[in-house]
C-alpha positions as CSV (number, residue, x, y, z in Angstrom):
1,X,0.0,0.0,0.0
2,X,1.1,3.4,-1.1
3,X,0.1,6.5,0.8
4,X,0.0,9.0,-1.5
5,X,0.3,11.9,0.6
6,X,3.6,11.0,2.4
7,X,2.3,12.3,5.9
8,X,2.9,10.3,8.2
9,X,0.3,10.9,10.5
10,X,-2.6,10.8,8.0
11,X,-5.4,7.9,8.6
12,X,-7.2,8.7,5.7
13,X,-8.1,6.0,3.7
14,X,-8.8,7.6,0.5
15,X,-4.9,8.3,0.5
16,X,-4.0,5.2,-0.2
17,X,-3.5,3.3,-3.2
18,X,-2.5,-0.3,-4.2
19,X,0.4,-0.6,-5.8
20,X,3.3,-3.0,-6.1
21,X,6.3,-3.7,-3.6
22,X,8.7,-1.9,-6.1
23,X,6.5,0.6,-7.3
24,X,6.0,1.8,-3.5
25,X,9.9,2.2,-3.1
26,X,10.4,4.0,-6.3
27,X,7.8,6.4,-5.2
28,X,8.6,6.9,-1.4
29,X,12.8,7.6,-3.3
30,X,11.1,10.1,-5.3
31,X,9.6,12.0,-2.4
32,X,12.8,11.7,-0.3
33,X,11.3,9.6,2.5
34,X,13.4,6.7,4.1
35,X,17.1,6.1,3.2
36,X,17.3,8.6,0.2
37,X,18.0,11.3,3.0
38,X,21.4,9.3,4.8
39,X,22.5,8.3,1.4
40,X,22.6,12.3,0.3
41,X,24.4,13.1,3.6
42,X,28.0,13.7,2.4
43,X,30.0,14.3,5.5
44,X,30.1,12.3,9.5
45,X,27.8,14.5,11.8
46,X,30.3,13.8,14.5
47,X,33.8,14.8,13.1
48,X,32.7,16.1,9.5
49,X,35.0,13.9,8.1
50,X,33.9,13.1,3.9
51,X,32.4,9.9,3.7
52,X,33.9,7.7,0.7
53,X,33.5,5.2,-1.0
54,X,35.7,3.4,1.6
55,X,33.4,4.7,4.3
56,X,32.3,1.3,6.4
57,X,28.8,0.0,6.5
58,X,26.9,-1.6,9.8
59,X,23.7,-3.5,9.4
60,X,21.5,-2.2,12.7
61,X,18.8,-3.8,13.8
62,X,16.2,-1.9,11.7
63,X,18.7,-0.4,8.6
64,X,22.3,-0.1,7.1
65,X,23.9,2.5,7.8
66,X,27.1,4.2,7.0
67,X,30.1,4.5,9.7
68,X,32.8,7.4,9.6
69,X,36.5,4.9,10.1
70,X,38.1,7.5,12.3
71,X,34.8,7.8,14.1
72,X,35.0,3.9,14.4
73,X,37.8,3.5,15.7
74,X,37.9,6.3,18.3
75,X,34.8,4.6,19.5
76,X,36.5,0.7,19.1
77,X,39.4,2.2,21.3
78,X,37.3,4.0,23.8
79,X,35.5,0.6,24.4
80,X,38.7,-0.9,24.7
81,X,40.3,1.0,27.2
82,X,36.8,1.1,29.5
83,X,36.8,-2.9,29.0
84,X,40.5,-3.1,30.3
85,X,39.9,-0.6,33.1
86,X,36.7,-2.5,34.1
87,X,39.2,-5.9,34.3
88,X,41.8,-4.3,35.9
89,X,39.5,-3.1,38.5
90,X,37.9,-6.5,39.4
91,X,41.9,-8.3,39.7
């Protein structure tokens, strides 16, 4: 089901239309709902770092999405270091 008028909070039934799987994705692009707005997005929100086409991608639990490698591995070693202080504190 498409819903022609892209608002999210609409429950008007005469706004939506049958259509197929494909058709409904091609239209929901067009209107720049869904991923077409992170896959515009040219830079990391956190360091503004470029993303590339080496940029890394992570599957979430409800989408991919793209991850800034400096970003990634600030965060990796951050983890890291709390993990290893957490250890050392228990010994």
């Amino acid at each position: 089901m498409d819903h022609t008028c892209a608002n999210t909070l609409c429950v008007n039934p005469a706004h939506l239309e049958a259509v197929p799987p494909g058709e409904n994705s091609r239209r929901s692009w067009e209107r720049g709902n869904g991923n077409n707005r992170n896959t515009e997005k040219t830079k990391c929100p956190k360091c503004d770092g470029p993303y590339t086409e080496k940029t890394r991608t992570q599957r979430g639990k409800l989408r991919t999405y793209r991850v800034c490698v400096p970003c990634d591995r600030a965060r990796n070693a951050a983890s890291a270091r709390a993990r290893y202080a957490a250890k050392k504190k228990e010994s």
